[in-house]
C-alpha positions as CSV (number, residue, x, y, z in Angstrom):
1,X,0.0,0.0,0.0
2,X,1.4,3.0,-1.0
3,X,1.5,6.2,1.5
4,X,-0.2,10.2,1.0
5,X,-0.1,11.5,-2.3
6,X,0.3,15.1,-0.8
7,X,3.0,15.1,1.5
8,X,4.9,18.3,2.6
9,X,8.8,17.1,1.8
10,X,10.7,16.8,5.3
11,X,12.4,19.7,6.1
12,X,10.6,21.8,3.9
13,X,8.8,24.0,6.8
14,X,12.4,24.2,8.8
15,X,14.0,25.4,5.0
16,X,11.1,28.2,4.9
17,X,11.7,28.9,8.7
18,X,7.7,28.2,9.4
19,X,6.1,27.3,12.5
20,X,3.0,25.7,11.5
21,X,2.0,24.1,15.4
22,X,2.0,20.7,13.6
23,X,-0.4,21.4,11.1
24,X,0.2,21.6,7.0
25,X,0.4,25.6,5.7
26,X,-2.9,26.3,3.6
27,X,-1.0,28.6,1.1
28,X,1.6,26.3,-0.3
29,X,-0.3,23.7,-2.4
30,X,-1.0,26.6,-4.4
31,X,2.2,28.2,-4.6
32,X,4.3,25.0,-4.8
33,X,3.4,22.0,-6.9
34,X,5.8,18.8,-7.1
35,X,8.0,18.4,-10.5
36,X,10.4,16.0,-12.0
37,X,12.2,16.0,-15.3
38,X,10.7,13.6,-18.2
39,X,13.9,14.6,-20.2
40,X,15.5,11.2,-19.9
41,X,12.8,9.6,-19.9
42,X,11.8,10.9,-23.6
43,X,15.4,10.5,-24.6
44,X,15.7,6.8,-23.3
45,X,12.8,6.2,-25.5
46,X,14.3,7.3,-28.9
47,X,17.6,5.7,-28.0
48,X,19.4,3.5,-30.6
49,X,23.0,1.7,-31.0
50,X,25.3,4.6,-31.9
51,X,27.0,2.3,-34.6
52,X,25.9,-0.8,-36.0
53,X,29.5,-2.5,-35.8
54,X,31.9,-1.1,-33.4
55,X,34.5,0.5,-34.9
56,X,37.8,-0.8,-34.0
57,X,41.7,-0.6,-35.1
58,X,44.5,-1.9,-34.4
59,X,47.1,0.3,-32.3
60,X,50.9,0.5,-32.4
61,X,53.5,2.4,-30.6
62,X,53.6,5.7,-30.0
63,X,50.4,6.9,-30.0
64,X,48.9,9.6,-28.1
65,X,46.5,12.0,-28.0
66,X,43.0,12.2,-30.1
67,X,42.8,8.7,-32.7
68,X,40.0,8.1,-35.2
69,X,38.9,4.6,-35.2
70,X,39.4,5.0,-39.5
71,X,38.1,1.3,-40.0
72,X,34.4,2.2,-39.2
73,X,34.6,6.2,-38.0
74,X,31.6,7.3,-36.2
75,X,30.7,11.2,-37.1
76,X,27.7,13.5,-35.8
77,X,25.7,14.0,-39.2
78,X,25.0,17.7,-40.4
79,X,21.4,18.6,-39.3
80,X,21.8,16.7,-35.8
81,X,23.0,16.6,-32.6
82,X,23.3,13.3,-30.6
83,X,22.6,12.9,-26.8
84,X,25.4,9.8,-25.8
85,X,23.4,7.9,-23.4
86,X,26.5,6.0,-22.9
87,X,30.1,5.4,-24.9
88,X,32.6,2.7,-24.5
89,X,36.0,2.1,-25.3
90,X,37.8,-1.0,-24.8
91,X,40.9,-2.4,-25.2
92,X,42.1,-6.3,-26.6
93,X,45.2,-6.7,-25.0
94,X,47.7,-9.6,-26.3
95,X,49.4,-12.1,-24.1
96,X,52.6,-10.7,-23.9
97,X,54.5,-9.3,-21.2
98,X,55.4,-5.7,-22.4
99,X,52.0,-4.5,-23.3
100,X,50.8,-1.4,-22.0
101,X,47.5,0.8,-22.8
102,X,45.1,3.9,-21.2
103,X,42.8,5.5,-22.8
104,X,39.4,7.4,-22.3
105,X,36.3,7.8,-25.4
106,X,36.5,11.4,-26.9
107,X,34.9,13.2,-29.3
108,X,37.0,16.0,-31.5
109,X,34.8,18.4,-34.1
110,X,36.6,18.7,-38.0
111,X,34.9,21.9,-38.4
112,X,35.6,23.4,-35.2
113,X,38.5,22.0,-34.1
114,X,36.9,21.7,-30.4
115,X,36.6,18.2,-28.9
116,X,36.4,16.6,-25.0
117,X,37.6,14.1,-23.3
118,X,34.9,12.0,-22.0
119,X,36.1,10.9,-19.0
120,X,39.5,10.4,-17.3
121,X,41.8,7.7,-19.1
122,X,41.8,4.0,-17.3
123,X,44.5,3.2,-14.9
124,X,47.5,1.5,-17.2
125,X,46.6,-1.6,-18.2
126,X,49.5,-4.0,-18.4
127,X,49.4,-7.5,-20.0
128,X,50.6,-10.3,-18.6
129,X,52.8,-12.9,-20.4
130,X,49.7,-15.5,-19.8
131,X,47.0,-13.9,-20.1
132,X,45.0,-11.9,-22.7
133,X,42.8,-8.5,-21.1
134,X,40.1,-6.6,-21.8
135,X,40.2,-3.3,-20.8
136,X,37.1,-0.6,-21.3
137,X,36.2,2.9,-19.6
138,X,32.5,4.2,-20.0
139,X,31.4,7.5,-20.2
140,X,27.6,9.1,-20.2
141,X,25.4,11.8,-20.3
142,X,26.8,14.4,-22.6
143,X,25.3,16.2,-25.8
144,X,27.5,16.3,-29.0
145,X,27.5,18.6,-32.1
146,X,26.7,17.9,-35.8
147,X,30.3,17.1,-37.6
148,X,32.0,15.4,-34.1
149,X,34.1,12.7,-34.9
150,X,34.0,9.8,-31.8
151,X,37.6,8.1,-31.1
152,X,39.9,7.6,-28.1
153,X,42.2,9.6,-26.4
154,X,45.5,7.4,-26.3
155,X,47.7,8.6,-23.4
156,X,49.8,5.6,-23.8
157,X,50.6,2.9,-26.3
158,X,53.3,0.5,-26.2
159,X,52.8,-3.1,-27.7
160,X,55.1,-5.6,-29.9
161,X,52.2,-6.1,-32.6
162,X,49.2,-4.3,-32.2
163,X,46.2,-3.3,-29.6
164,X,43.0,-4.2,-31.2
165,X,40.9,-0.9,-29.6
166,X,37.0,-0.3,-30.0
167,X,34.2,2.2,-29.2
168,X,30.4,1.9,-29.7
169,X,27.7,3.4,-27.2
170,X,23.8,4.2,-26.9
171,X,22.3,7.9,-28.8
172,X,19.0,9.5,-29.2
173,X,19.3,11.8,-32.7
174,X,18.1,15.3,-32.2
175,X,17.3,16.9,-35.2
176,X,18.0,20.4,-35.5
């Protein structure tokens, strides 16, 4: 069973420094009315893959800074914006010993030459001579302009062959 639909918030009467002898004010259901923001909720509601492969490429040495993911690059189209629900990047690292990776999703702008990292880079992840890792970072919540290119910012990169890297996420498309 639920409780009162019309219930003063606690704290509210102390936060308006009130002194109401245990009763409810009479003025403030008609000055005050409860609201809450549908804004995600339409946006989860239009939400869709942001690519329909994940784009991926294979790393080398020396790397750092913003990278496309050339194989499959995923740009903002003119006319839109897109609100990232949620953007991943991960890492396949190799069995081998001297491998070392970090990186965090970004987003750079051709036309503007503005871009953000989406989220601090992931500790370093190190292989291990037995063992193959995953690494991935997530980041969430953001808007992003028509003509954004999506990548990884690659503070480190040091492998023998190559670091397989990906990035795919969640969008709504907002026309403008």
């Amino acid at each position: 069973m639920s409780g009162p639909l019309n219930v003063i918030p606690p704290g509210f009467l102390g936060f308006l420094q009130l002194k109401n002898f245990g009763k409810n004010p009479s003025e403030v259901p008609e000055v005050i009315a409860p609201t809450f923001d549908l804004l995600k909720w339409y946006l989860q509601a239009e939400a869709r893959p942001m690519a329909g492969t994940d784009a991926t490429r294979a790393l080398t040495n020396d790397l750092d800074g913003f990278v496309a993911l050339t194989t499959a690059t995923i740009t903002v189209p003119d006319g839109e914006w897109w609100y990232v629900h949620s953007v991943y990047l991960y890492a396949n690292l190799p069995a081998a010993a001297t491998e070392v990776f970090a990186a965090s999703p970004a987003w750079f702008n051709v036309n503007t030459f503005q871009g953000e990292v989406l989220c601090p880079p992931g500790a370093l992840i190190t292989g291990v001579a037995a063992a193959t890792r995953r690494y991935f970072t997530v980041a969430k919540d953001f808007f992003v302009p028509a003509g954004s290119q999506f990548g990884a910012y690659v503070v480190t990169c040091e492998t023998a062959t190559s670091i397989n890297v990906g990035l795919n996420g969640r969008i709504t498309v907002l026309p403008i």
